[in-house]
N, C-alpha and C positions, 0 to 999 in steps of 0.2 A: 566501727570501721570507717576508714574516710570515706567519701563518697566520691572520688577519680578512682578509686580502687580496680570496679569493674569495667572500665575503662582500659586498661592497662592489656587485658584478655584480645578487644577488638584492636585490630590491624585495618587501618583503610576499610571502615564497612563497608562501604558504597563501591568498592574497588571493584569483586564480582558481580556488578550487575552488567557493568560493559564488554560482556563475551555473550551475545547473542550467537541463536545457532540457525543457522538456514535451512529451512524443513523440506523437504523435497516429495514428490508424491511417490510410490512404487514402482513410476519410469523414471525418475530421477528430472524433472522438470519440478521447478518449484510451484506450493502451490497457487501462488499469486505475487503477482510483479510489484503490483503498487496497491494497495499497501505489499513491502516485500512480507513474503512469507515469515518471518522470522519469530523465537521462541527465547524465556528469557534461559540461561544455563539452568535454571532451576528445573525449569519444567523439561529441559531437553535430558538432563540427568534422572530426571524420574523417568520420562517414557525409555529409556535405556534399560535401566534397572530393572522396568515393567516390559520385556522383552518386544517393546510395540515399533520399536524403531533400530536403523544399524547405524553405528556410528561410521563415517567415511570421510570426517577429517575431525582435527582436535588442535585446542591450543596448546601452547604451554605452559598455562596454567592448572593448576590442579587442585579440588576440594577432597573433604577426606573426613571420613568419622574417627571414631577411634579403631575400627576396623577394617575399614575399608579405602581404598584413596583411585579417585578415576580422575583424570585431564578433563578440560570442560571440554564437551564437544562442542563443533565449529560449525559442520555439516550432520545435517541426520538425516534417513531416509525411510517413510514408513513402509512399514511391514504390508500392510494392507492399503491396496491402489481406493483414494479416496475419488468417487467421481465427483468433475468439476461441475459445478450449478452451468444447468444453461439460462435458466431465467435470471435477469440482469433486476436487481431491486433499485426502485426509481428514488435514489436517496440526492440528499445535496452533493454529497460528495461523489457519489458514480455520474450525475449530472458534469460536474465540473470537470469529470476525468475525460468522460465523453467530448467536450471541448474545449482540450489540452488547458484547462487551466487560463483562459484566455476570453477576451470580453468579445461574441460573436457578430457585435454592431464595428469596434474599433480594432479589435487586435490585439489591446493592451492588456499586461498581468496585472493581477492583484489587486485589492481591493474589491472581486468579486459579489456578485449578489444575484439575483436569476430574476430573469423577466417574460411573462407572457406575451408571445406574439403576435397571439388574438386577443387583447386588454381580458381581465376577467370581467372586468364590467360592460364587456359587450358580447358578452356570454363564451368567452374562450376557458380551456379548463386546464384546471393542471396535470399536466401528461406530456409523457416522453416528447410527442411532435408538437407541442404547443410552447415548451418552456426552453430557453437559454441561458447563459454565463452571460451576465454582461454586469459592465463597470459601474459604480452608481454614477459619473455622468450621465453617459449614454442610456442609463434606465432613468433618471430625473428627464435628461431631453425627452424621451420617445413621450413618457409619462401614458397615462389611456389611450394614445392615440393607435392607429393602423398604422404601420409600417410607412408607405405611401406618401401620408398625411406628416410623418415625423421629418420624413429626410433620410431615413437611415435604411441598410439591408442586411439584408444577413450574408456574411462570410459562406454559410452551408446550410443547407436546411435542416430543424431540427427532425432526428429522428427515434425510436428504440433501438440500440448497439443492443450488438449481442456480446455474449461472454467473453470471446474467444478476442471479438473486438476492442474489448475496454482492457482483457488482459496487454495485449500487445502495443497499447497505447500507455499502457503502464509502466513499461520495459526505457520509454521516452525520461521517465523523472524518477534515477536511482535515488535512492539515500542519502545521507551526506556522507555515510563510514561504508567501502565496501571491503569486507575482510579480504585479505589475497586467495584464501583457500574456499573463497565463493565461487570464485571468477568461472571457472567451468561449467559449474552448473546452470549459472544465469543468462548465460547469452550462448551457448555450448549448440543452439540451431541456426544461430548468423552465418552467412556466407564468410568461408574464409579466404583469405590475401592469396594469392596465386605468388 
């Protein structure tokens, strides 16, 4: 047999993987802004299938066995209300969200890195009120030094955010794709337009 043969079967494989579905908790809030909550269609057609979630939007696209054919869903909502973590894990990435992404000596995006602002070499530690987002100039300037002694301040002092807090500051940096049939769910407690 040629070997393009099996080939000939697949259509755009890679085509369903771009129908993500937006998972929402049992009050219909999703369950996390940034990262958004979102599921690939695979796994959102199985918890379907597995009666753990309701479907309450859908593309229109559609997979299908030879028995079966369902639309991928868009939106899902679980069946069972999952509670939200209140303890906040001190990772690089919940640091950086904590200080919108943004270097807390200059202001500037990107190119982040984190700096103690008690040096560790003068016995400061890593922990929520001791560590910040900052640029590697502004962390090459401070270098070991005390705050003070560098030149530099901080925009806000660092602290431990809670949940609720780093949720809502997550809500600040969507994604690049937001499907239309998100739209309600996602900001659905904003004050609305008079």
């Amino acid at each position: 047999m040629d070997g393009d043969f099996r080939t000939d079967f697949v259509r755009e494989p890679g085509a369903l993987k771009h129908f993500p579905a937006l998972v929402l908790n049992a009050d219909y809030r999703p369950l996390s802004y940034y990262p958004l909550s979102l599921w690939p269609w695979q796994e959102a057609v199985k918890a379907a299938f597995l009666d753990r979630v309701t479907i309450i939007s859908e593309y229109d696209e559609e997979v299908h066995s030879p028995s079966t054919r369902i639309r991928i869903p868009s939106v899902v909502v679980l069946k069972d209300y999952v509670k939200p973590q209140k303890r906040v894990a001190f990772t690089r990435f919940n640091l950086f969200l904590r200080d919108e992404f943004c270097c807390q000596y200059c202001g500037s995006r990107g190119d982040l890195t984190f700096d103690h602002v008690l040096p560790r070499a003068r016995g400061g530690v890593t922990s929520w009120t001791n560590v910040v987002a900052a640029c590697s100039p502004c962390n090459l300037r401070k270098g070991s030094r005390l705050l003070k002694q560098s030149g530099l301040s901080l925009r806000k002092p660092p602290r431990q955010p809670m949940a609720s807090e780093l949720n809502n500051i997550g809500r600040k940096f969507p994604p690049g794709h937001l499907h239309d049939s998100w739209m309600d769910y996602l900001y659905w407690d904003a004050e609305l337009e008079a």
